[in-house]
C-alpha positions as CSV (number, residue, x, y, z in Angstrom):
1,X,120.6,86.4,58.4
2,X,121.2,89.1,60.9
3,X,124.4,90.4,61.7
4,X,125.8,90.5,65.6
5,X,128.1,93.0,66.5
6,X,129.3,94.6,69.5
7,X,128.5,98.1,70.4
8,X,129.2,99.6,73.9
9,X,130.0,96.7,75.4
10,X,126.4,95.6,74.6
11,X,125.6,92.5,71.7
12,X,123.0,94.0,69.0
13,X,121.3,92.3,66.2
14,X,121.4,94.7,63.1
15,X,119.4,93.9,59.9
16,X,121.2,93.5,57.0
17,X,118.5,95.2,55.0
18,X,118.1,98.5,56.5
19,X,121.0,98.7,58.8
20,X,118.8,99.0,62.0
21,X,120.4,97.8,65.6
22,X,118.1,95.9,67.9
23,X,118.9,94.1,71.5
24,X,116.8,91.4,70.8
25,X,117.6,88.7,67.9
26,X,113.8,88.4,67.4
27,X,113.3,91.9,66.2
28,X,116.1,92.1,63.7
29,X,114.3,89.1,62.1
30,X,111.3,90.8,61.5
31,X,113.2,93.7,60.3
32,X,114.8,92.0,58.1
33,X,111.9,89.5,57.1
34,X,109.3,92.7,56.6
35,X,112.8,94.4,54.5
36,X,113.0,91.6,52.5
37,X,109.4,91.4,51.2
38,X,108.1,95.1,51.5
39,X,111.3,97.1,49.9
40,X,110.4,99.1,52.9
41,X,110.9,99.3,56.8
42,X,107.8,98.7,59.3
43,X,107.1,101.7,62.0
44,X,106.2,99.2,64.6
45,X,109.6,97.0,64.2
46,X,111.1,100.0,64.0
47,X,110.4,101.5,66.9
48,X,112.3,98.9,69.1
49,X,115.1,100.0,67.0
50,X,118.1,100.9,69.0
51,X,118.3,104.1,66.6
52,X,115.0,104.9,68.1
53,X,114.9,104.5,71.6
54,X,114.9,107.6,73.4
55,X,117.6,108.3,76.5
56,X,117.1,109.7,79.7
57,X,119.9,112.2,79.7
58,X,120.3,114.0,82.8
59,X,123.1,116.4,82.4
């Protein structure tokens, strides 16, 4: 079961497995689901990851 939490004001979805943060419900479940079978983490859940979306940081 994925875990809610509040970060920033914003409500993300972390699997329990690998500890990844997503902003949709759906894609923690598959992170978790692919964790739970694999042993491993899947580069195309990942990469909606919170942890791995890149910023635009104008400074």
């Amino acid at each position: 079961m994925v875990k809610v939490i509040q970060k920033n004001d914003k409500e993300l979805y972390q699997c329990e497995e690998c500890g990844f943060h997503y902003a949709e419900k759906e894609w923690a479940e598959k992170c978790e689901a692919w964790c739970q079978e694999h042993k491993s983490c899947n580069i195309e859940i990942t990469a909606h990851a919170e942890e791995n979306k890149k910023y635009d940081s104008k400074i």
